[in-house]
C-alpha positions in Angstrom: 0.0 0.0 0.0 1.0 3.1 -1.0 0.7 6.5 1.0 0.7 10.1 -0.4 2.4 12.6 2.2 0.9 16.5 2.8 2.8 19.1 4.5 1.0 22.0 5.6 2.8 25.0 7.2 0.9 26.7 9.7 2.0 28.2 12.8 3.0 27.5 16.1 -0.5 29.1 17.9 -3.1 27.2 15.5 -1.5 24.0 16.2 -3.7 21.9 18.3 -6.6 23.5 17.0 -5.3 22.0 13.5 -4.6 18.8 14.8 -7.8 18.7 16.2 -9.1 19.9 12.6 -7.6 17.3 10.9 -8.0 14.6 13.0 -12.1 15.2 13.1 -11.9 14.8 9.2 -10.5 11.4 10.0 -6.8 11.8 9.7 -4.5 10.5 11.9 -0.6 10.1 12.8 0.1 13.6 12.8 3.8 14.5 13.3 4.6 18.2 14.1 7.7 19.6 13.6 8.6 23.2 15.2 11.3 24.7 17.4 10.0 25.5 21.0 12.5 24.7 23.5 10.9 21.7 25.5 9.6 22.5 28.9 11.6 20.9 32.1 8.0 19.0 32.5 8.8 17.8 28.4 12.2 16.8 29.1 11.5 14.7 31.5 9.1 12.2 29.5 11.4 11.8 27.0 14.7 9.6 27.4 17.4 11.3 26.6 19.5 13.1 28.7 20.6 16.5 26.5 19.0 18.2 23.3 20.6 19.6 20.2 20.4 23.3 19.9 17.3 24.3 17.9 17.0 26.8 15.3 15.0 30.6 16.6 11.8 30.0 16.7 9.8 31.9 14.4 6.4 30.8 15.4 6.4 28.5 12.2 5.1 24.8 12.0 4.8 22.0 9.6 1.9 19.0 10.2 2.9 15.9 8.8 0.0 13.5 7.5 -0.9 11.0 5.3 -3.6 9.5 2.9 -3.9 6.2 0.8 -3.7 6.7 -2.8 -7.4 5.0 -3.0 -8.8 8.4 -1.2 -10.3 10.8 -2.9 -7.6 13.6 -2.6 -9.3 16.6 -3.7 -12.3 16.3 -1.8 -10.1 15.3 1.2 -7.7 19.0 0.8 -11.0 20.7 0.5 -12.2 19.9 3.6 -9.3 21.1 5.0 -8.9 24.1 3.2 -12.1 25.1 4.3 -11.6 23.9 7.9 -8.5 26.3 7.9 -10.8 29.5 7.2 -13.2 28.9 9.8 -10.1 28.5 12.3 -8.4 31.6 10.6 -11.3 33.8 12.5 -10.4 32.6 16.2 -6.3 32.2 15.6 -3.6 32.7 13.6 -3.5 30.3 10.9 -0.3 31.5 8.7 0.4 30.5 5.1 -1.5 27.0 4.8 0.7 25.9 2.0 0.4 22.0 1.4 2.9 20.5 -0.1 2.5 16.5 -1.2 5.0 13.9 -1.5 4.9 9.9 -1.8 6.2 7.5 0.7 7.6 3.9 0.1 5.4 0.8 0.3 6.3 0.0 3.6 5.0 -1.3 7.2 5.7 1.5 9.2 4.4 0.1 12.4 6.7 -2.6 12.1 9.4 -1.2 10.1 11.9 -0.5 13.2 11.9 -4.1 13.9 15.0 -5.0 11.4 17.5 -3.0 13.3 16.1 -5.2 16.7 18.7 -8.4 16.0 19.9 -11.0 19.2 22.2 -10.1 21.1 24.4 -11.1 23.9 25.4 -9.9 27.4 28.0 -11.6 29.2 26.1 -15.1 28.5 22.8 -13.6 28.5 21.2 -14.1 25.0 18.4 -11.1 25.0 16.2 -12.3 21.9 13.4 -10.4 19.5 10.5 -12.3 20.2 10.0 -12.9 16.0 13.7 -14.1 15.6 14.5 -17.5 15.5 17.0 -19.1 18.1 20.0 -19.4 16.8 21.9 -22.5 17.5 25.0 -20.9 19.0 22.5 -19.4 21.9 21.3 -22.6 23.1 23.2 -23.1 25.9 22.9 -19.1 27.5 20.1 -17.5 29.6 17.4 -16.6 27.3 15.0 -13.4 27.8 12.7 -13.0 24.8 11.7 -9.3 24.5 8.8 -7.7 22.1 9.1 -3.9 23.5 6.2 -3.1 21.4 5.4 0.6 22.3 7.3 0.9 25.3 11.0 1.8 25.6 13.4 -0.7 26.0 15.0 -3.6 23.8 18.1 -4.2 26.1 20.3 -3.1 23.0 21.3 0.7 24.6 24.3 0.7 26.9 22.8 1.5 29.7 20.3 -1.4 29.8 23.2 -3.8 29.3 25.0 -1.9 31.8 22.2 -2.2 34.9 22.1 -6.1 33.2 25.8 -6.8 33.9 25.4 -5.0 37.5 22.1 -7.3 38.2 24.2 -10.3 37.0 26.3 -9.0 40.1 23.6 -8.4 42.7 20.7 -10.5 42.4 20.3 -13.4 44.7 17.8 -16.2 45.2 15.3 -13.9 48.0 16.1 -10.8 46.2 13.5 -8.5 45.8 13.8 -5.7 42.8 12.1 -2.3 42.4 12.6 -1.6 39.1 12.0 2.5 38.4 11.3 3.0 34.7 10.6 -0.1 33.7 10.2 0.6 30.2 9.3 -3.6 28.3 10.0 -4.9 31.7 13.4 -6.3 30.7 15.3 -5.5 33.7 12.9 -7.0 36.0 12.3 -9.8 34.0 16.2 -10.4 33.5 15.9 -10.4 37.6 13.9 -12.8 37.4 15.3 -15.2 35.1 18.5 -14.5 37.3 17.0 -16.2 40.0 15.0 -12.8 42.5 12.0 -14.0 44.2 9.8 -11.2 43.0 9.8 -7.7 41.1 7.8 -4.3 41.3 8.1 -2.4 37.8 7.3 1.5 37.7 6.6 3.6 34.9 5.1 7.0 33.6 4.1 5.4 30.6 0.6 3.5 30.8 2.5 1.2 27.8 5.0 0.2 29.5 2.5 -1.6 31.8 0.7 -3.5 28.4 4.4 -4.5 27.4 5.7 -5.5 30.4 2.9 -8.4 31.2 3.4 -9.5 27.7 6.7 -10.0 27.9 6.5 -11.6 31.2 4.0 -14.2 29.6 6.7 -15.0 26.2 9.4 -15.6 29.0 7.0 -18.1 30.9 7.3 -16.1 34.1 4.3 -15.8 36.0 2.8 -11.9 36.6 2.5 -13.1 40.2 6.1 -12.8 40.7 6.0 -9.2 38.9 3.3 -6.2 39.3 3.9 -3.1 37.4 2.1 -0.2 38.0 1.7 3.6 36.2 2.6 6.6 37.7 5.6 8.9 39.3 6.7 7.6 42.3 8.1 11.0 42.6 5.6 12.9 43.0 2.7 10.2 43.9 2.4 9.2 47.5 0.1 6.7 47.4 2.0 4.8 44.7 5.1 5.3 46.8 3.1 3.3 49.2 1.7 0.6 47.2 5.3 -0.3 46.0 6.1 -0.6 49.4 9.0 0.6 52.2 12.5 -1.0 53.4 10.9 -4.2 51.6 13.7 -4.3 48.3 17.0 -5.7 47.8 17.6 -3.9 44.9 16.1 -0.7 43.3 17.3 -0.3 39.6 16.5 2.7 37.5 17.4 3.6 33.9 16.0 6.8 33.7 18.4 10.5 32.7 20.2 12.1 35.3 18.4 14.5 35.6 15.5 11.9 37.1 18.1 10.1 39.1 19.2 12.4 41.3 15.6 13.4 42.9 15.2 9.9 42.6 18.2 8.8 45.2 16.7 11.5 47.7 13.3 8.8 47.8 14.9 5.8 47.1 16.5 4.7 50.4 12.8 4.9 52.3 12.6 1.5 49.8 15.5 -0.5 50.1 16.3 -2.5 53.0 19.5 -1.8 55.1 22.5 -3.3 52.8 20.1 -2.9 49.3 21.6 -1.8 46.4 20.5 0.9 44.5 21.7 1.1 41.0 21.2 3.4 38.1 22.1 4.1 34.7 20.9 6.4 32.0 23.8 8.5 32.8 25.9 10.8 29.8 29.4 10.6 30.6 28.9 14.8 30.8 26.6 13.7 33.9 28.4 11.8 35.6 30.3 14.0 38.1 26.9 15.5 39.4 24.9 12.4 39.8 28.2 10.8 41.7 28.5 13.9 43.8 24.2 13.9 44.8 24.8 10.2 45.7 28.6 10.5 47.5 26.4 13.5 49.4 23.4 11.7 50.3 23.9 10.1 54.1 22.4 6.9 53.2 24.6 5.7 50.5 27.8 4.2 49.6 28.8 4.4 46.6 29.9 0.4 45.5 31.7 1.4 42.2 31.0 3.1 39.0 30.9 1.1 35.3 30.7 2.6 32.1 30.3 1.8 28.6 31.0 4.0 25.2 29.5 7.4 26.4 27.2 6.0 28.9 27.7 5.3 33.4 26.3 3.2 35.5 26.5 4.1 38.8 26.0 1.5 42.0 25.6 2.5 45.7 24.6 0.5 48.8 21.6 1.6 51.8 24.4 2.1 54.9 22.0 3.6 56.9 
């Protein structure tokens, strides 16, 4: 199936109202493209821990969307055109140029899924869930991953780095908080390790959906793991329901600048002796996240691993 791509350059103030235009006229998958800096609230739902520097913004902004070639085109920019002038009386609406282009035949929902290949760490095999085993695997700890929507295939350094510290950490009665659970693969590679139980945590309603499934592919039952939605941050009550001085381990892949609130909270958690560690961590970051935890009473700081560009850093409860 082929796609025909539109363009239409609007500005920055009509934006949701054209979204909201185009998507009552039964259009979906709208990607906007403009240059406001990200709020602090913005940055901190997105994983990544620094931004490139963005052009001025001039107020301009281009919506992305699509149409099969089967629809009737004309009729289609009509509507729109004439949904733009009854906006143009209550806001801004700029130039409303559309320019068209043609996509590739492709499957764009599943597109991404060639650059997920198996991989190993240390002797852990971490395995697409649509691959095929290969034969030189057999033999190594398997964890079968389909991150679906949700972030995490276990291929970024910092996932392989919390993985090698787990390897490290994780005992038979071991407990695990996992912070940012993302697919669920560091609770589920916990668990496979050998940890009596996990508690995954994320933002991301997703990461809920994709954790239980991949829970289910690795045959591990979701009565050794619940995963539940929210900031434990900023929500009490889910703060609560994960529970206090009840973890071995609390493990968090999240960006610095997440991390270090998050070691002011985290030894209310973890029982006397846990281990808290993190990754997520830019080399540039470093220094400051290994200064907020050298300066938090609590904590000892075990030893810090890194990988390409990326830290990992590992401290223990000592009071």
């Amino acid at each position: 199936m082929k796609w025909n791509k539109y363009t239409l350059k609007t500005t920055t103030a009509a934006t949701d109202l054209v979204s909201g235009m185009l998507i009552d006229l039964g259009i979906d998958g709208i990607e906007i493209k403009d240059n406001i800096p990200l709020s602090q609230e913005d940055k901190k739902k997105m994983f990544i821990d620094f931004l490139p520097e963005l052009p001025e913004d001039k107020g301009e902004a281009f919506l992305s969307f699509y149409m099969e070639e089967t629809e009737n085109e004309e009729e289609k920019l009509k509507e729109i055109q004439e949904g733009l002038k009854e906006l143009a009386d209550f806001v801004d609406v700029g130039e409303c140029t559309i320019e068209k282009g043609e996509t590739e035949d492709k499957d764009w929902i599943n597109n991404w899924k060639q650059y997920f290949k198996s991989f190993t760490v240390d002797d852990i095999v971490i395995k697409p869930t649509w691959e095929e085993m290969k034969d030189e695997y057999r033999d190594k700890l398997m964890i079968e991953i389909d991150p679906g929507i949700a972030f995490g295939t276990g291929m970024h350094e910092t996932t392989q780095l919390c993985i090698k510290q787990l390897k490290k950490y994780v005992q038979s009665d071991t407990n695990i908080l996992d912070v940012g659970c993302g697919s669920g693969i560091l609770s589920i590679v916990s668990l496979k390790l050998g940890a009596k139980a996990a508690v995954g945590i994320d933002i991301d309603e997703n990461a809920i959906t994709a954790t239980y499934e991949n829970l289910e592919k690795n045959n591990i039952s979701q009565e050794s793991c619940s995963v539940y939605a929210g900031n434990i941050l900023e929500d009490e009550s889910l703060a609560e329901k994960a529970g206090f001085e009840c973890y071995d381990i609390v493990v968090a892949n999240i960006l610095a600048d997440v991390l270090i609130p998050l070691s002011d909270i985290v030894p209310k958690h973890l029982k006397m002796g846990g281990y808290f560690i993190t990754s997520g961590i830019i080399d540039t970051k470093e220094a400051e996240v290994v200064k907020v935890i050298e300066e938090n009473p609590h904590f000892e700081i075990v030893e810090v691993t890194r990988q390409n560009d990326w830290s990992s850093v590992t401290a223990k409860r000592i009071s």
